[in-house]
N, C-alpha and C positions, 0 to 999 in steps of 0.2 A: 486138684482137678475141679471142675467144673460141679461136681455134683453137692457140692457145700452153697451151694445158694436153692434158696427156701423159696417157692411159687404159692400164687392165689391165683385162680380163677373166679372173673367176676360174670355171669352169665353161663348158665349153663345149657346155653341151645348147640345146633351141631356144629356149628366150628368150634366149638370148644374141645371138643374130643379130637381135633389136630391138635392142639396145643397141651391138651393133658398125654398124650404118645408122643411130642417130642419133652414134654418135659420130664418124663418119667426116664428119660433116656441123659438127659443134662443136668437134671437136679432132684428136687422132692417137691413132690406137691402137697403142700400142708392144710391150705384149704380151701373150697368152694361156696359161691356163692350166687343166689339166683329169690328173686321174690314168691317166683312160682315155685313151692316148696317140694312138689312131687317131682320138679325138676332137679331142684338143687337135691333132695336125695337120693333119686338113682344115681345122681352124679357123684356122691359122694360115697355112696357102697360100691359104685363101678370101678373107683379110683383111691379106695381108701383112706378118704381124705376129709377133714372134720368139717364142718355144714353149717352154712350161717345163710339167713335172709334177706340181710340187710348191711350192706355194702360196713354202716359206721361202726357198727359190731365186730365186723371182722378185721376192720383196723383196728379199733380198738384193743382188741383180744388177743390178735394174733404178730405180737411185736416181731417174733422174728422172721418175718416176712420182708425178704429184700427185692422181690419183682414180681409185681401183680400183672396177673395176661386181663386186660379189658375186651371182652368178648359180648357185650352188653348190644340194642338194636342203638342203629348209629348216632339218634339223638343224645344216647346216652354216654356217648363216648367223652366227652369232652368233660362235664360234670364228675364223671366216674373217675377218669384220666387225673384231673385237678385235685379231687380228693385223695386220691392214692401217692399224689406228688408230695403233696401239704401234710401226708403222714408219714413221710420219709423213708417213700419206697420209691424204688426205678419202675419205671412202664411198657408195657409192651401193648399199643393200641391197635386195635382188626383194624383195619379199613373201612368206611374210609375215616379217616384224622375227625373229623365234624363234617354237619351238611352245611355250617356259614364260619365265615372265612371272620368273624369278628370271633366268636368262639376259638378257634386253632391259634389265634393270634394269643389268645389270653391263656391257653396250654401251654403256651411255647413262654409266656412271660411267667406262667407258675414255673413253670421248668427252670426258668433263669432263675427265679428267687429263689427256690428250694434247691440248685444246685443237684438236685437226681435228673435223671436221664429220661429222657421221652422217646419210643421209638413208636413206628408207624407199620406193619406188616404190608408191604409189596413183594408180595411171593415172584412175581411173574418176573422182576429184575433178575432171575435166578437162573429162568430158562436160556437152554444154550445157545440158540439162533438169537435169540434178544442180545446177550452179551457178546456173542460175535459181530452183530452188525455195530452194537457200539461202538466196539474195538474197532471197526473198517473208519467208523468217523473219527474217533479221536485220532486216528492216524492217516485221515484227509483219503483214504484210499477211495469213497465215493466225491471227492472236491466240493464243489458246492451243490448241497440238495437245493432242487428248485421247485418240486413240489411233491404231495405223497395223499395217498387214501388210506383211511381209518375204518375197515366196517367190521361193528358189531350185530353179529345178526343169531341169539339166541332164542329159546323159546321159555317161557314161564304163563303155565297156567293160569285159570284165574283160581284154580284148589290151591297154588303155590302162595297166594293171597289170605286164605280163608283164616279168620279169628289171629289175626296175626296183626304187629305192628307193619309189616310190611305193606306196604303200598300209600302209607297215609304220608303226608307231608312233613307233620311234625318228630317221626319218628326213622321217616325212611330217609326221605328229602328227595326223592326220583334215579329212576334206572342208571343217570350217568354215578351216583355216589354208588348204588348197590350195586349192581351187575358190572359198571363200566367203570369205575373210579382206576383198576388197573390200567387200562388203553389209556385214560388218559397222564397215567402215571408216567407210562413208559412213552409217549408221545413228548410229555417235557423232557426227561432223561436224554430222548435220543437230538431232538428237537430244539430245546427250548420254551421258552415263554411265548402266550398268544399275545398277538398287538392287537388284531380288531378278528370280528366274529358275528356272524350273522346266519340266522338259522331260523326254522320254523316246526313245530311240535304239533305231535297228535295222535290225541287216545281212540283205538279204531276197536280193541276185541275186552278190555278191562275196564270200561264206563264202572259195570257194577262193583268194580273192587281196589281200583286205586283212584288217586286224585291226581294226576298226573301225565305223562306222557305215555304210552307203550312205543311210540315211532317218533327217530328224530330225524334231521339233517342238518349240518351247519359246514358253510363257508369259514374257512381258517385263514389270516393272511398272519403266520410266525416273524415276530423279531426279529429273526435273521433272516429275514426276507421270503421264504420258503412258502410257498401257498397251497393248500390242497380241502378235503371234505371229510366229515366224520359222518358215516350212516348208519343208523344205532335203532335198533327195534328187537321184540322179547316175543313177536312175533312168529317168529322160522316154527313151520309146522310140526309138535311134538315133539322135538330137541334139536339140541344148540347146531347150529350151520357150521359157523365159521368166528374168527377172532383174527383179523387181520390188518396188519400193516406194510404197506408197500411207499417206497421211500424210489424218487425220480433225481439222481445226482448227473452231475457233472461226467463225470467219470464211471457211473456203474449204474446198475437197478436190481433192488431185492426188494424182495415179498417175504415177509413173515407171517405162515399163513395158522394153518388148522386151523381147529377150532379156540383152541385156547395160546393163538401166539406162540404155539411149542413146533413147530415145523419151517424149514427154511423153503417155503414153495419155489422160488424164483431169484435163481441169482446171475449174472452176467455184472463182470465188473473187470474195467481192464487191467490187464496185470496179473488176476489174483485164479488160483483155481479153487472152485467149489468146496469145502469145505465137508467130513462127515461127521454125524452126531451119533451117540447113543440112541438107543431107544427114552424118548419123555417118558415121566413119568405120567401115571393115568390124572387123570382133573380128581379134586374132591366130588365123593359121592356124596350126597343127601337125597337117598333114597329117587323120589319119583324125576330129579333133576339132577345136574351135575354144573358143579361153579369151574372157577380158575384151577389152575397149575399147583400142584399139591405140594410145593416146594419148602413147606416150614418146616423142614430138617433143617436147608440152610439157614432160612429166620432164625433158628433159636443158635446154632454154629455162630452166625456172627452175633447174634445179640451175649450170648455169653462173654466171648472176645472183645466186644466194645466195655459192658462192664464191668470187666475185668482191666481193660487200657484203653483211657481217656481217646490217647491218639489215634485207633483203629478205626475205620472208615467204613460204616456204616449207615443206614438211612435213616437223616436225621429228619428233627420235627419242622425245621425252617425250612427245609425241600419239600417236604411233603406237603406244608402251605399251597404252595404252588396249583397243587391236584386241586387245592377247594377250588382257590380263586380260579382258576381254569374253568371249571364246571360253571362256578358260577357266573364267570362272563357268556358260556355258552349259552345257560340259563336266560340271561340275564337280556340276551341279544334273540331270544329265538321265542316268540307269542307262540303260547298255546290256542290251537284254532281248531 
């Protein structure tokens, strides 16, 4: 069974403690690691689990370690990711993959050399209005989508900022990696790749605490023709609004709405009758705020199953690509002003 594979946690901030509760459930967690050492020890009397500071020690020391969770602030994914490849462990990296797409490129090419596995955490592919509308397109039942809206409309303080790498450029990379790198995960999934993109950015209520955007907007024209808007702000008055996409086909129109993409707001589709779900499960809590869709039961489900058989289909490192490069053409195409 599954619980013969041996885990490390690298970072010990709060999504870490998702991934030490399902791994305590899938395997053993042998040991954690964090430079901020009052970190790394509660985490490691919380979780019973031996304690190291320094990411090369703990490869070092800890050989039988076969999958390290990279839980590290996102610049550091990639570095961390690379190392844990090159010491002949499989990976499991938060989100998002890197904040530059020359980086993810070079994951994926340690991945190839080292022959272990790189996977990328998109919990939100999990949610069940998400994989139902997929399922409608891989089976043509909305025909040709001809265009759809994207909006993110959360809230993050500027306390959500304070003494923290969060908000800097070299450690966060901007609200579409941290807060939004999902939407636009599952915007490719459902979607596709962007062909061209045109947008405009602007810091209105975090001048003193990030370097970047708090409000976007950007024109999409998709490779398959499909045209639609991403409206993305951390803005919404003292918590999260909404997390929403709505899809314009040929043949049907759905809205995947809540807050976090866990709700089928709007469905009309001919042919087909509405569909019912369970109850979603609640978003991750982090105390004064609340992130995505708490869904890394299934993360570690299939990530044991792909490690275990080559062939099981799971979310790999060359899809995930995609999410940089995506951001970054949004990036890329949208002046901060």
């Amino acid at each position: 069974m599954s619980n013969h594979y041996k885990f490390a946690i690298i970072g010990c901030g709060q999504i870490a403690a998702r991934h030490a509760e399902q791994i305590q459930k899938n395997g053993q967690l042998i040991a954690v690691c964090d430079i901020q050492k009052n970190k790394a020890d509660d985490f490691s009397k919380r979780y019973g689990a031996k304690v190291y500071y320094d990411i090369d020690d703990l490869l070092a020391n800890e050989k039988q370690i076969d999958i390290v969770s990279v839980c590290t602030p996102n610049g550091l994914h990639a570095p961390h990711s690379m190392k844990s490849l090159l010491a002949g462990r499989h990976v499991l990296c938060e989100k998002p993959m890197a904040i530059f797409s020359a980086d993810a490129k070079q994951m994926i090419e340690t991945e190839r050399q080292t022959a272990k596995r790189l996977f990328i955490v998109k919990q939100n592919r999990f949610n069940p209005p998400v994989v139902f509308v997929r399922q409608l397109i891989n089976e043509n039942k909305l025909g040709t989508i001809f265009s759809f809206q994207l909006n993110c409309f959360w809230n993050r303080p500027s306390s959500y900022y304070k003494s923290s790498w969060k908000g800097t450029k070299e450690m966060d990379g901007g609200i579409l990696f941290t807060q939004f790198s999902h939407f636009i995960d599952l915007l490719y999934w459902l979607l596709g790749d962007i062909d061209a993109a045109k947008g405009l950015r602007q810091n209105f209520l975090h001048k003193d605490c990030i370097e970047f955007e708090d409000t976007g907007v950007a024109y999409l024209k998709m490779k398959n023709g499909a045209v639609g808007t991403i409206n993305y702000t951390i803005n919404s008055l003292q918590k999260n609004m909404e997390g929403s996409l709505t899809l314009f086909g040929e043949k049907g129109t759905v809205k995947i709405g809540g807050q976090y993409l866990n709700e089928l707001e709007y469905f009309l589709v001919q042919g087909e009758t509405r569909p019912s779900f369970a109850e979603s499960k609640p978003a991750n809590e982090y105390g004064f705020y609340q992130g995505s869709m708490s869904n890394h039961d299934k993360v570690y489900e299939e990530l044991i199953k792909a490690v275990g058989d080559p062939e099981h289909i799971f979310i790999n490192s060359d899809e995930t690509l995609k999410t940089i490069e995506m951001i970054e053409k949004i990036y890329q195409s949208s002046p901060l002003i």
